[in-house]
BAZA-600755 format. One record per residue (C-alpha): z negated, y negated, x. Coordinates in nm, 2 decimals, m for minus. Example, Ala and Ser with C-alpha at 12.3 -4.5 7.8 and 13.67 -1.06 7.14 Angstrom:
// residues 2
+--------+--------+--------+
!     zz !     yy !     xx !
+--------+--------+--------+
!  m0.78 !   0.45 !   1.23 !
!  m0.71 !   0.11 !   1.37 !
+--------+--------+--------+
***
This chain:
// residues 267
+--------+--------+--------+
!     zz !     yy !     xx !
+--------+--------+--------+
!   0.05 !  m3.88 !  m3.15 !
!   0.20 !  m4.02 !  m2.85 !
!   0.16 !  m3.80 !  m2.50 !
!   0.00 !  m3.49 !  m2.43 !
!  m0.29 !  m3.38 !  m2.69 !
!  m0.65 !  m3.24 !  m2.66 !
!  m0.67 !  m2.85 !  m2.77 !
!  m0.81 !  m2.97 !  m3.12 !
!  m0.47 !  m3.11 !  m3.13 !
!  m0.30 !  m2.80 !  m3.14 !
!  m0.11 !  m2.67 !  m3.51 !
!  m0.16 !  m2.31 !  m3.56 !
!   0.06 !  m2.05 !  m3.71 !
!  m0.19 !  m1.78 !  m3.74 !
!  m0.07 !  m1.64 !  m4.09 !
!  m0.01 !  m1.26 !  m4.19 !
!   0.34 !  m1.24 !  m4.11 !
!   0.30 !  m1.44 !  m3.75 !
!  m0.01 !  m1.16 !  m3.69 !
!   0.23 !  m0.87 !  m3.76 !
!   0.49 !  m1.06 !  m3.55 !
!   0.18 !  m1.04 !  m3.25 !
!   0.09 !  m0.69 !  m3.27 !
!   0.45 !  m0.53 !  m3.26 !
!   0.48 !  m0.74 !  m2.95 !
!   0.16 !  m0.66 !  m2.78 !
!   0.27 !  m0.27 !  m2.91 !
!   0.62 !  m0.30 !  m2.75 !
!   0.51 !  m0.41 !  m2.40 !
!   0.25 !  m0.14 !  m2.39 !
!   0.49 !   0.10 !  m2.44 !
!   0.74 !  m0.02 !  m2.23 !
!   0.49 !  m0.07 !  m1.97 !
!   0.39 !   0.29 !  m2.00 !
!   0.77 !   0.39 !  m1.98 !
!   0.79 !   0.21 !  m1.66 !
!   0.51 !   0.33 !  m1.50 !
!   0.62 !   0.70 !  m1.57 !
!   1.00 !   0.66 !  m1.56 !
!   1.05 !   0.50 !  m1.22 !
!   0.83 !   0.75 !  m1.01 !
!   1.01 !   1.00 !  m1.18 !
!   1.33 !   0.83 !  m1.09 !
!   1.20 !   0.75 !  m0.73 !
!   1.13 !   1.10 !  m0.70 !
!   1.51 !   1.26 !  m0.73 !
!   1.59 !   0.99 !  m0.48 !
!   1.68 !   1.04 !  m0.09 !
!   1.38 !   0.88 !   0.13 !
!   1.43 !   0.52 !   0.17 !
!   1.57 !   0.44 !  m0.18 !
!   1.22 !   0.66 !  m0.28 !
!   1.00 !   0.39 !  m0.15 !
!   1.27 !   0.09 !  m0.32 !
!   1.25 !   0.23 !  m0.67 !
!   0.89 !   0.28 !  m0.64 !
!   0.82 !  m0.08 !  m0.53 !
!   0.99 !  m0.19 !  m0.86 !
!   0.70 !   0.00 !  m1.03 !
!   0.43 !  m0.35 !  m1.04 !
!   0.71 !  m0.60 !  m1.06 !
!   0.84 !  m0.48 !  m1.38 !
!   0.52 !  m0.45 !  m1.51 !
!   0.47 !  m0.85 !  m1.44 !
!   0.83 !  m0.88 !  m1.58 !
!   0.68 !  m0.71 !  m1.94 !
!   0.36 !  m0.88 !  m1.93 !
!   0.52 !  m1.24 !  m1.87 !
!   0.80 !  m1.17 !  m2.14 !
!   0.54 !  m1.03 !  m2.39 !
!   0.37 !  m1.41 !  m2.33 !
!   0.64 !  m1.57 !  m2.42 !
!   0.76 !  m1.42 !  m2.75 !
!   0.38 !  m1.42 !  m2.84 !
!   0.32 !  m1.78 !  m2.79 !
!   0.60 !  m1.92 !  m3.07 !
!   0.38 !  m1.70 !  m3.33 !
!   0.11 !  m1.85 !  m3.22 !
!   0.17 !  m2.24 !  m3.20 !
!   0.42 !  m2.49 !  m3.28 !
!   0.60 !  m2.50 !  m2.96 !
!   0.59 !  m2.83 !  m2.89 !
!   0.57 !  m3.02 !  m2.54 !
!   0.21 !  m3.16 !  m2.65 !
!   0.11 !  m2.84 !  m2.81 !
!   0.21 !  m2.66 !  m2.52 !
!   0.06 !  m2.87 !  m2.25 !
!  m0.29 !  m2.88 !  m2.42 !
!  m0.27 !  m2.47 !  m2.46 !
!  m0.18 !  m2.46 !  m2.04 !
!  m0.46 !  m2.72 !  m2.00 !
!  m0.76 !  m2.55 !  m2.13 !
!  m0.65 !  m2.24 !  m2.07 !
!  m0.65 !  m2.34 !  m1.66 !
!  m0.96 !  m2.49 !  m1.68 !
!  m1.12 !  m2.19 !  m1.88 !
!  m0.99 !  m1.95 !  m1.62 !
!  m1.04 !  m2.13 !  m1.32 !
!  m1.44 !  m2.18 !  m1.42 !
!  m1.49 !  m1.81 !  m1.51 !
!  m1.26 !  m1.59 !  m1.33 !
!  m1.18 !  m1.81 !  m0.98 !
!  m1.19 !  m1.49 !  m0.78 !
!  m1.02 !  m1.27 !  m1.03 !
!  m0.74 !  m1.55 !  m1.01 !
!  m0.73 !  m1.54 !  m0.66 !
!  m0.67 !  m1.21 !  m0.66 !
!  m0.39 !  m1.26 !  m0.94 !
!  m0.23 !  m1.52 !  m0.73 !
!  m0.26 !  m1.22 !  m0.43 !
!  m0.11 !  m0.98 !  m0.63 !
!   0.24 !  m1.22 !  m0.73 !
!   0.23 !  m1.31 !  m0.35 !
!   0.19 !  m0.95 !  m0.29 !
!   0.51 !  m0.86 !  m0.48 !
!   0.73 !  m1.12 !  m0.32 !
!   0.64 !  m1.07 !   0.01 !
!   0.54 !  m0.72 !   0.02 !
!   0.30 !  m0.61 !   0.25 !
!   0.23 !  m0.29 !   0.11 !
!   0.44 !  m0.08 !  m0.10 !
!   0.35 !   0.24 !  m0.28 !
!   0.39 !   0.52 !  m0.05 !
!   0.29 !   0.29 !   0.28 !
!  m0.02 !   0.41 !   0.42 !
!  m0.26 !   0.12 !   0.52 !
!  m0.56 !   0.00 !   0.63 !
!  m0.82 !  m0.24 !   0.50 !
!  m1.12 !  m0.31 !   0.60 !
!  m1.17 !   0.05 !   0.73 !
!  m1.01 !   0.21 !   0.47 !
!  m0.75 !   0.39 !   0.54 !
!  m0.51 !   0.59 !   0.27 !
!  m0.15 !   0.59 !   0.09 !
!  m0.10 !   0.34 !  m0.10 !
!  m0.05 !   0.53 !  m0.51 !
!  m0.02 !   0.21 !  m0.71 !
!  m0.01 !  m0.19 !  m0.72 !
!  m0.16 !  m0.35 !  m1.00 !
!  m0.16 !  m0.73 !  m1.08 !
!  m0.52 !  m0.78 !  m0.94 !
!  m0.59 !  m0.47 !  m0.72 !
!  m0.42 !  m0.21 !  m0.50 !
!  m0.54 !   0.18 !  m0.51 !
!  m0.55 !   0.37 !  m0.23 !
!  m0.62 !   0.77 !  m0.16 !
!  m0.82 !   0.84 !   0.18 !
!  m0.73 !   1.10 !   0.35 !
!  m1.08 !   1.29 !   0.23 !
!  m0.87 !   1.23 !  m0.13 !
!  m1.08 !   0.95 !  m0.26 !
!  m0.95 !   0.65 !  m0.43 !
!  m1.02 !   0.33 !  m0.30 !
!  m0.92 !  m0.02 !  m0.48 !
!  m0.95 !  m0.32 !  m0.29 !
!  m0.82 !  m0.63 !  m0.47 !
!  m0.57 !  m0.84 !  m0.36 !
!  m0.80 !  m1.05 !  m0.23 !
!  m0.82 !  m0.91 !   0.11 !
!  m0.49 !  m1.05 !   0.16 !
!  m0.58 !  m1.42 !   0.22 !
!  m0.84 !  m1.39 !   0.49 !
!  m0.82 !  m0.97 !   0.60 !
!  m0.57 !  m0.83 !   0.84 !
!  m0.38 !  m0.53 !   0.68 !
!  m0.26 !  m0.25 !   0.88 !
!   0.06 !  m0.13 !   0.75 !
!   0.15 !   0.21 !   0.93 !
!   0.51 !   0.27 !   0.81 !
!   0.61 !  m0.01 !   0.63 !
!   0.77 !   0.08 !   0.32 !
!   0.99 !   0.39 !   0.51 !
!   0.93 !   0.71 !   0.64 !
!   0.85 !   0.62 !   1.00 !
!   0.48 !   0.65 !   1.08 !
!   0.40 !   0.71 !   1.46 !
!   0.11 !   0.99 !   1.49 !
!  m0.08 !   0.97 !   1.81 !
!  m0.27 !   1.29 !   1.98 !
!  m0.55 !   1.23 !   2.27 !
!  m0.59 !   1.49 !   2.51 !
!  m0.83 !   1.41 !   2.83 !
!  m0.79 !   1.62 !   3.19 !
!  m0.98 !   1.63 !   3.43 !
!  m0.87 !   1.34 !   3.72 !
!  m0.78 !   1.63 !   3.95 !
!  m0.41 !   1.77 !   3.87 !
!  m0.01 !   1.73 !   3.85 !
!   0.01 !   1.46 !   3.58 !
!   0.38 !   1.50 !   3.57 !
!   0.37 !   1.88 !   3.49 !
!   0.11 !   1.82 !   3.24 !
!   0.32 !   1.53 !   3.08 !
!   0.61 !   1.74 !   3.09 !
!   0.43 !   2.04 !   2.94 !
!   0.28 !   1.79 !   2.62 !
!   0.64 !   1.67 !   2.59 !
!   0.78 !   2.07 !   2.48 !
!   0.48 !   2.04 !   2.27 !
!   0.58 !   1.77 !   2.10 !
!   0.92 !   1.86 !   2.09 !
!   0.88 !   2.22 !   1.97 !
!   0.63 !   2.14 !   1.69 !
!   0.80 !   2.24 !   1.31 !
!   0.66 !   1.86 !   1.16 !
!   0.86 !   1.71 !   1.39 !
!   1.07 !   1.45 !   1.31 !
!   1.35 !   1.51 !   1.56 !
!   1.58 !   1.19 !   1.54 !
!   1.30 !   0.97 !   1.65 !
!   1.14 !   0.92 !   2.00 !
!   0.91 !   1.17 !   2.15 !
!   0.69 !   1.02 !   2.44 !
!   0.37 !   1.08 !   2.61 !
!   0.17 !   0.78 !   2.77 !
!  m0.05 !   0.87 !   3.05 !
!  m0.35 !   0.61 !   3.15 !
!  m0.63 !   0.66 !   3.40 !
!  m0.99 !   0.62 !   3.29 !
!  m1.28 !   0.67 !   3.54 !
!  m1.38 !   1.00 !   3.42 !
!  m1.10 !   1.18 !   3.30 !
!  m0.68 !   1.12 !   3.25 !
!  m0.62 !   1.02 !   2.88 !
!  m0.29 !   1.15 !   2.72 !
!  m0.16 !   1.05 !   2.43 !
!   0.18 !   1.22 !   2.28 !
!   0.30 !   0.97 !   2.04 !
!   0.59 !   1.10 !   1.80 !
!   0.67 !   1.10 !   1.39 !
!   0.60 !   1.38 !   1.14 !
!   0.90 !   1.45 !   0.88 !
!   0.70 !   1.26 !   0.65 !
!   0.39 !   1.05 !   0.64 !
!   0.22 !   1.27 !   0.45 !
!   0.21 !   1.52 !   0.72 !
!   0.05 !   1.34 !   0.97 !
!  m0.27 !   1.50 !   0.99 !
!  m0.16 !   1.85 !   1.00 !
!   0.09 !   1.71 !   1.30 !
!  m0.18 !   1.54 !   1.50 !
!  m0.38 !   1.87 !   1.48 !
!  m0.07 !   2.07 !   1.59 !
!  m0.05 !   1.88 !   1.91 !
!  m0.38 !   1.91 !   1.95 !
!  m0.40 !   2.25 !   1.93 !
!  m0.13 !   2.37 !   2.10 !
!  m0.14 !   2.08 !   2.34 !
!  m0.49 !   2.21 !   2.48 !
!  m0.39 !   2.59 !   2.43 !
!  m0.08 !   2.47 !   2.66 !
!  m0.28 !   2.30 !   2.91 !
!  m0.56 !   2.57 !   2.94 !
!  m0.25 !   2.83 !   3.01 !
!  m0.10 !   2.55 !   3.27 !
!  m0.44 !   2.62 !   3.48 !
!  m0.57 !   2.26 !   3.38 !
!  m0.91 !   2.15 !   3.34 !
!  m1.01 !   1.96 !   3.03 !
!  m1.22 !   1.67 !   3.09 !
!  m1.59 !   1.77 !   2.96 !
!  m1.78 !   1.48 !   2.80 !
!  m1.65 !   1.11 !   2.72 !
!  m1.94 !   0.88 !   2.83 !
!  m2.03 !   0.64 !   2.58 !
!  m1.89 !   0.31 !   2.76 !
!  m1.54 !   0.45 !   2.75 !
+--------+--------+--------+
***
């Protein structure tokens, strides 16, 4: 038969031996998927910081690597691989797929695009669509988040295309934490900026190599501070913000200054 064939075209090899052949595969990438999936985080996790989040990212892409080479080696046992044989195969299975699953595909499609051009990495925290969390794990159609409140969210890959994605520390251990602290207009904004600052600097999750600062803007009922510096690690950044907070209004109060009482609701 001269160029490409229909699927009823296709020569099967579908005898004991080829099964056997299928199933030690399919067995083999399970197991090395598994491997993966617990060796590199234990790896990742007798590694220095930055080389941390590298090994960790490795995590999904080897697991596309096993998946793709398990396809291959499966696909010989299957059919004669021909060009005709293999073209029909390709053929229906698109058409099958992109029918039934055209979303689930999308988010496949994400997923690839996801690994090569890495928006979010495990370890980054992010946001999507309000949801806020560190990322735990990329799969090929999803990516699993833990909220702060320790639930897991999954938001497929998806999101990517048309959602914008807040990525607070982008694959390292830099994430800014911001404390808000409101005075009443009346008072010395520079002692009060300079008294926030030995906050900030004298605070134990402080990272110390990165830049301490406190932005001061005016609002019409009350001076809004905000001490913006970096915890030791991401995963500290809510028991930092509440530091400052604490012992940002504990140093004020001491200073003589006077919190501002009430935010009104058009602020």
């Amino acid at each position: 038969m001269n160029g490409i064939g229909s699927i009823s075209d296709i020569a099967l090899k579908l005898n004991a031996w080829n099964l056997i052949m299928i199933g030690l595969i399919i067995l083999c990438a399970c197991l090395l998927a598994v491997a993966s999936q617990r060796l590199l985080p234990w790896l990742a996790g007798k590694l220095p910081g930055r080389y941390r989040y590298q090994v960790l990212a490795l995590v999904p892409l080897m697991r596309l690597l096993i998946i793709a080479a398990g396809i291959v080696l499966i696909i010989p046992h299957i059919i004669e691989p021909t060009f005709e044989n293999l073209m029909a195969l390709l053929a229906a299975f698109g058409v099958a797929l992109g029918f039934a699953l055209k979303d689930y595909i999308s988010s496949l499609v994400a997923g690839v695009v996801t690994l090569y051009e890495m928006p979010y990495r495990p370890g980054d925290w992010i946001e999507i669509e309000g949801a806020y969390g560190e990322v735990k794990s990329i799969g090929m159609r999803a990516v699993t988040i833990v909220t702060p409140d320790d639930t897991a969210v999954i938001i497929p890959h998806l999101k990517l295309w048309d959602r914008p994605i807040s990525n607070a520390n982008g694959g390292s251990h830099n994430l800014m934490c911001v404390a808000d602290l409101y005075l009443h207009p009346r008072h010395d904004a520079n002692l009060a900026r300079e008294a926030l600052l030995d906050v900030a600097l004298t605070s134990p999750f402080l990272r110390i190599e990165r830049p301490v600062n406190v932005v001061v803007s005016e609002k019409p009922w009350a001076t809004h501070y905000r001490i913006k510096a970096y915890p030791i690690d991401p995963g500290q950044q809510f028991n930092f913000i509440t530091d400052l907070t604490i012992r940002g209004k504990a140093t004020l109060s001491d200073l003589g200054f006077e919190l501002a009482n009430a935010v009104p609701a058009y602020a």
